[in-house]
Backbone as ProteinMPNN parsed JSONL, in Angstrom:
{"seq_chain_A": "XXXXXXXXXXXXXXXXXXXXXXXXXXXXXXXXXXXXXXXXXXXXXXXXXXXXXXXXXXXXXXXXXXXXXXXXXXXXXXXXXXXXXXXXXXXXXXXXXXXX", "coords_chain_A": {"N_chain_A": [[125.035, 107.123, 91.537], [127.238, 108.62, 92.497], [127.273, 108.096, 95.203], [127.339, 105.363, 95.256], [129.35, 104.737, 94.153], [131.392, 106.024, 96.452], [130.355, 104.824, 98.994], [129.968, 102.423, 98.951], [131.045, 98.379, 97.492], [131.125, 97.289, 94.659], [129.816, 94.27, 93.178], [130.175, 91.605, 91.11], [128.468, 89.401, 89.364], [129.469, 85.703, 89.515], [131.339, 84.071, 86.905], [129.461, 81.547, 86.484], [126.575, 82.708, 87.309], [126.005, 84.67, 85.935], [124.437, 83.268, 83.344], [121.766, 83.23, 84.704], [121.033, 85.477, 85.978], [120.723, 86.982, 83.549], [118.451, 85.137, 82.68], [116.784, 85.958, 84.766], [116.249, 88.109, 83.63], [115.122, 88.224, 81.133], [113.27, 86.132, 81.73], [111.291, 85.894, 84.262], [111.043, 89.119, 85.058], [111.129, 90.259, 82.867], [109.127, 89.494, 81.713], [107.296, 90.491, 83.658], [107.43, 93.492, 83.479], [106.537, 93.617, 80.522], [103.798, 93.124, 81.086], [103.194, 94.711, 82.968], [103.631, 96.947, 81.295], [101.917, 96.707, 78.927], [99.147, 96.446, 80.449], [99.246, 99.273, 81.663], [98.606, 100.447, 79.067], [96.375, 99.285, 78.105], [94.565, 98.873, 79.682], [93.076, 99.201, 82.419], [93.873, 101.955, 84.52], [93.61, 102.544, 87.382], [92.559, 99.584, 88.442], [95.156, 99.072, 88.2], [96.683, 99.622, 89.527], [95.735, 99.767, 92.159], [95.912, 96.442, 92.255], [98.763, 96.297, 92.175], [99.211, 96.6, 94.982], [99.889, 94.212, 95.721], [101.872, 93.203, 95.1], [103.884, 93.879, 97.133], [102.879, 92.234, 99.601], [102.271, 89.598, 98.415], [105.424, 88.674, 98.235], [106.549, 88.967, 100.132], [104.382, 86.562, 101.712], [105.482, 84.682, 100.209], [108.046, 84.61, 101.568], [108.161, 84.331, 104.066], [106.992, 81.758, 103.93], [108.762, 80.236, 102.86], [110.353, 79.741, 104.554], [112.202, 82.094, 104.737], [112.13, 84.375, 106.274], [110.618, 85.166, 109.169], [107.17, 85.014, 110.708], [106.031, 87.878, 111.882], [104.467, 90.72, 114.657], [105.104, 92.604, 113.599], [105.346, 92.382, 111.087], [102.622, 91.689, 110.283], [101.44, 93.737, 111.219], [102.462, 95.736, 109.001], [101.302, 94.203, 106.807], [98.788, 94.206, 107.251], [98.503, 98.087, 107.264], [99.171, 97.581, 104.248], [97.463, 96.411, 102.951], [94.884, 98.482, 104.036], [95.81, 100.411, 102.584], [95.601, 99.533, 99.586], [92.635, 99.361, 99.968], [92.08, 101.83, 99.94], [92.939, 103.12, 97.896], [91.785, 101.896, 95.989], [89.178, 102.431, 96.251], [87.07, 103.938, 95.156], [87.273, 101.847, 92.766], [84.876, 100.687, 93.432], [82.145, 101.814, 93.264], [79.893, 103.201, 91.138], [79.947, 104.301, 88.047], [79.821, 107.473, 86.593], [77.765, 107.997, 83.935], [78.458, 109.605, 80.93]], "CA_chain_A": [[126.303, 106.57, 91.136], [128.059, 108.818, 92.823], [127.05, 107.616, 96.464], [127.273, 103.657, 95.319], [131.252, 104.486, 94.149], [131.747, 106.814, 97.43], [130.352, 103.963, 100.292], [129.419, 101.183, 97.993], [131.841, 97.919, 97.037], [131.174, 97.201, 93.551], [130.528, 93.0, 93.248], [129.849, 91.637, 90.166], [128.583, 87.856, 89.363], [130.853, 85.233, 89.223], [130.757, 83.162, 85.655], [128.323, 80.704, 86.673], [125.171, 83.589, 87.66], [125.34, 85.571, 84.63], [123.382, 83.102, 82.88], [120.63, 82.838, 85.695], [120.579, 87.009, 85.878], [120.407, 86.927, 82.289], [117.308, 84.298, 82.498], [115.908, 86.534, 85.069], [116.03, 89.477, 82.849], [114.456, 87.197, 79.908], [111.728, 85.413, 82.299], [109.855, 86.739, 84.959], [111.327, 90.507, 85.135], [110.766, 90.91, 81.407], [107.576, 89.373, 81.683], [106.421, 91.999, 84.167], [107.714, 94.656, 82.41], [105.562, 93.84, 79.339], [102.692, 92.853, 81.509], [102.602, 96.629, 83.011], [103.137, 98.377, 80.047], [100.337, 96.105, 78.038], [97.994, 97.301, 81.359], [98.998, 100.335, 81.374], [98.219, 101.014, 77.64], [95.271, 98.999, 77.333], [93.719, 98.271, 81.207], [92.128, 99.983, 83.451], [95.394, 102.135, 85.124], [93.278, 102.298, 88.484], [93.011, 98.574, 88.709], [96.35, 98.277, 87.925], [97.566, 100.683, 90.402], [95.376, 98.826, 92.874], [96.712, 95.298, 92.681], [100.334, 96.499, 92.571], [99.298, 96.762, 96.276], [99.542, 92.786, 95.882], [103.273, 92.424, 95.353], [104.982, 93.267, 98.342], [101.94, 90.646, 100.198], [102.345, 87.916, 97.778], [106.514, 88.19, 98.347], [106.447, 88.421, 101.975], [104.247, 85.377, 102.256], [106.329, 83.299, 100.072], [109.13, 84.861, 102.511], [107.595, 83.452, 105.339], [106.576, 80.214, 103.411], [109.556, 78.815, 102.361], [111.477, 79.864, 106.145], [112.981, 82.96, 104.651], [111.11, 85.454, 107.175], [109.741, 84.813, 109.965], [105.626, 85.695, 110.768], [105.809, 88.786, 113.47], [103.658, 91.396, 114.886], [105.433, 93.755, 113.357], [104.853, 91.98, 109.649], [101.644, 91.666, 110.111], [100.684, 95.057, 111.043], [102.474, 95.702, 107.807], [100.661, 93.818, 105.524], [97.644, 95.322, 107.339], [99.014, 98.945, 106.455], [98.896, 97.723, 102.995], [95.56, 96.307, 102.555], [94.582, 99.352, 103.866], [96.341, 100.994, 100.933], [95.211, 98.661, 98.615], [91.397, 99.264, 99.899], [92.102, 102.73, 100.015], [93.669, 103.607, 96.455], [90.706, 101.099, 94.99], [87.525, 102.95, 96.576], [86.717, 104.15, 93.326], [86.672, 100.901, 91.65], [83.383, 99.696, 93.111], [81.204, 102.796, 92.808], [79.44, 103.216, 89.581], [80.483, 105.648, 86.994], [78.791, 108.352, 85.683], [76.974, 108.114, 82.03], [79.009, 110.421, 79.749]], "C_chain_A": [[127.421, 107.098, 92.039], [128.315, 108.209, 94.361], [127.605, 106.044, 96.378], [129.168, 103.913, 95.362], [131.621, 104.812, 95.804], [131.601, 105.696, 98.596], [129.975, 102.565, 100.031], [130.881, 100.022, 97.798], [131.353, 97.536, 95.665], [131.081, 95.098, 93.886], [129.744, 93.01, 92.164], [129.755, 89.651, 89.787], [129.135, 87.507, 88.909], [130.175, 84.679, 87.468], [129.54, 82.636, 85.62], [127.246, 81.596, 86.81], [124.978, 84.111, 86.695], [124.12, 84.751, 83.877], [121.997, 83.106, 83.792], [120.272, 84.269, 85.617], [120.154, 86.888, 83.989], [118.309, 86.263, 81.834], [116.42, 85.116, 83.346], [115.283, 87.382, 84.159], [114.839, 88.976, 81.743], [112.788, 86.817, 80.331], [111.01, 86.491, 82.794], [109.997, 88.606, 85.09], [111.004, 90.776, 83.923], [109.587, 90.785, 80.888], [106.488, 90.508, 82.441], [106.486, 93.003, 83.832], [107.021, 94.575, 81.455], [104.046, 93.701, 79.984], [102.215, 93.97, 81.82], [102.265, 97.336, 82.271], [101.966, 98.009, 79.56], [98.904, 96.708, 78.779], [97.84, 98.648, 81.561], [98.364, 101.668, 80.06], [96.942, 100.338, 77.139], [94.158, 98.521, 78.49], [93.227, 99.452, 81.778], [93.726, 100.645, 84.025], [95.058, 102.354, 86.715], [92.526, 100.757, 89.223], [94.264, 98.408, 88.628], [97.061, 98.573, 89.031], [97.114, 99.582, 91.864], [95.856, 97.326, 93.549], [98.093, 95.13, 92.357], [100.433, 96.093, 93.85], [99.493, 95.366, 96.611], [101.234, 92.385, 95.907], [103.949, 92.341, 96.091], [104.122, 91.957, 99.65], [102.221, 89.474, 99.963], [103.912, 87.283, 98.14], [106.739, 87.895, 100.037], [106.049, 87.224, 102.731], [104.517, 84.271, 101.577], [107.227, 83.543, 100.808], [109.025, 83.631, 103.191], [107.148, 81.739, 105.202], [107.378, 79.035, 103.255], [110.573, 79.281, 103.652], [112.581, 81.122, 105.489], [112.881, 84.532, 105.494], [110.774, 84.74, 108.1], [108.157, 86.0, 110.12], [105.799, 86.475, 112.579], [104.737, 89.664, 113.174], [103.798, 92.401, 114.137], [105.007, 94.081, 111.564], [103.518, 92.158, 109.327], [101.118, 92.687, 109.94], [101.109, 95.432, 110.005], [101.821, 95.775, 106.619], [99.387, 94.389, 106.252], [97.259, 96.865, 106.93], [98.758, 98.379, 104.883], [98.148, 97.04, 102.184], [94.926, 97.56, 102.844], [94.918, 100.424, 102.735], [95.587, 100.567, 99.986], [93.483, 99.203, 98.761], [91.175, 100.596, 99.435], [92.062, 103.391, 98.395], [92.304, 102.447, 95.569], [88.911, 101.126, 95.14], [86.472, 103.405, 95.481], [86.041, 103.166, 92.689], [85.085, 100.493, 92.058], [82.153, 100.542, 93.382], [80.535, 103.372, 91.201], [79.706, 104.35, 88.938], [79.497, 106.232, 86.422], [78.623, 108.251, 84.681], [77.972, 109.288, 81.894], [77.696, 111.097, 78.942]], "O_chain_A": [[128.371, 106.39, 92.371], [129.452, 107.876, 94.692], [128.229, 105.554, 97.32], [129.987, 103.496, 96.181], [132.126, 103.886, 96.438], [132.63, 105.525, 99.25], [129.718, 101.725, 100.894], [131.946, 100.626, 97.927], [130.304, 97.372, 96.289], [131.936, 94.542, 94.575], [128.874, 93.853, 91.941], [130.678, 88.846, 89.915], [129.687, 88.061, 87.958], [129.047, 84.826, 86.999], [128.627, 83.067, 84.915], [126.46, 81.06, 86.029], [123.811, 84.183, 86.31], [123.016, 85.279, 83.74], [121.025, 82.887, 83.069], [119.14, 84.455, 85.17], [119.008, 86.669, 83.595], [117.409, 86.715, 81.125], [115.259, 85.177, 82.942], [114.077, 87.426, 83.916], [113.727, 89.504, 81.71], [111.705, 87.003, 79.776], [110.426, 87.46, 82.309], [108.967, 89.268, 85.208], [110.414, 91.856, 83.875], [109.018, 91.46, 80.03], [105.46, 91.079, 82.078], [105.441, 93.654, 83.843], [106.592, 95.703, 81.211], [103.121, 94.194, 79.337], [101.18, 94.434, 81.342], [101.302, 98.097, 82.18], [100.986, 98.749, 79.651], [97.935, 97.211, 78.211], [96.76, 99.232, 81.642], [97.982, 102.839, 80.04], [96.434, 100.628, 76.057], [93.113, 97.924, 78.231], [93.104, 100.576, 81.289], [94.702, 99.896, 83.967], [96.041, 102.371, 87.457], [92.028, 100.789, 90.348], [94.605, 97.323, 89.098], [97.968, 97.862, 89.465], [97.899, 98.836, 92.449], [96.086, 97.044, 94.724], [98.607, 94.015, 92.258], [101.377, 95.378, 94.187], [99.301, 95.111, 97.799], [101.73, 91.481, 96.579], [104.688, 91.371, 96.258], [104.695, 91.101, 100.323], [102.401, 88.524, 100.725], [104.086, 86.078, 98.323], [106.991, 86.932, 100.762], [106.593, 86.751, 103.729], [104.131, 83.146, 101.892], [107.696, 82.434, 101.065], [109.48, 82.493, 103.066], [107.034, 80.855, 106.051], [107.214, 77.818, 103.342], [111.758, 79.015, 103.452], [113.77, 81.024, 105.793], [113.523, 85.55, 105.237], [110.603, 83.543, 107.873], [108.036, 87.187, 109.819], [105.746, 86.042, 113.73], [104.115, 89.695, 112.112], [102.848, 93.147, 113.898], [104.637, 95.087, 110.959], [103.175, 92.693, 108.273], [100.428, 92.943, 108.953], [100.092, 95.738, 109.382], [101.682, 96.652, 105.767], [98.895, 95.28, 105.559], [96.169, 97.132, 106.425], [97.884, 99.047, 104.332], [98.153, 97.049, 100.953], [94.27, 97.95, 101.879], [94.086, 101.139, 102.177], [94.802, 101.383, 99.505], [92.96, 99.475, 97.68], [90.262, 100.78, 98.629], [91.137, 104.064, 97.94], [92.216, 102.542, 94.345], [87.96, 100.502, 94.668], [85.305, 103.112, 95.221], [84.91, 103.186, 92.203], [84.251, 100.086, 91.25], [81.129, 99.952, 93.729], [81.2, 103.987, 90.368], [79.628, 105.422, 89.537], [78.519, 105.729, 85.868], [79.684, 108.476, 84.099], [78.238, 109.901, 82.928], [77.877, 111.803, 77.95]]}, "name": "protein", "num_of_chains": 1, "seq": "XXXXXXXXXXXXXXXXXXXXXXXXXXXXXXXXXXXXXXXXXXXXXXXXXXXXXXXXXXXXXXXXXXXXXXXXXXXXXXXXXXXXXXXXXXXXXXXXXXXX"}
C-alpha cells in the first residue's frame, strides 16, 4: 500500500465497468476460487498443483490467438520452461504408490 500510494496513480472504474468487474468477481474469478478450494479440500493437492502449470499456457495461447501477443522465440522457450515445470512438479503422479 504503501509503495502503490508513494509511485502508484490510483484509477478507479468509470460507472459503466463496475458492473462487468463486479460480473467478473461473480463469474469466472469466483468460480476459480471455489474450484481450488473444492480441490484442494477434496482432490488430489499434487494434481492440482500440477495443472496450475496449465494457466499461464492456456492464457498466453489465447494471447496469441486472438492477436493480443505475438508467437516469439522468446515465448516459446517460455512455455517450454513451463512444461518442464509442469513435468517436473508431476513426476510423482505416475509412479505407483506404496501399499500402506
Amino acid at each position: 500500500a504503501v509503495c502503490h500510494l508513494g509511485f502508484e496513480s490510483t484509477v478507479w472504474p468509470a460507472a459503466w465497468q463496475w458492473p462487468i468487474v463486479i460480473a467478473l468477481g461473480l463469474g469466472p474469478l469466483g468460480a476459480a476460487f471455489f474450484v481450488w478450494d473444492y480441490g484442494c479440500k477434496r482432490g488430489d493437492i499434487r494434481v492440482l498443483a500440477a495443472l496450475a502449470y496449465l494457466t499461464p499456457l492456456i492464457s498466453t495461447a489465447l494471447l496469441i490467438s486472438f492477436g493480443f501477443a505475438a508467437a516469439t522465440a522468446t515465448l516459446a522457450a517460455a512455455c517450454v520452461l513451463i512444461a518442464g515445470g509442469a513435468a517436473l512438479a508431476s513426476r510423482d503422479l505416475f509412479r505407483p504408490r506404496a501399499k500402506e
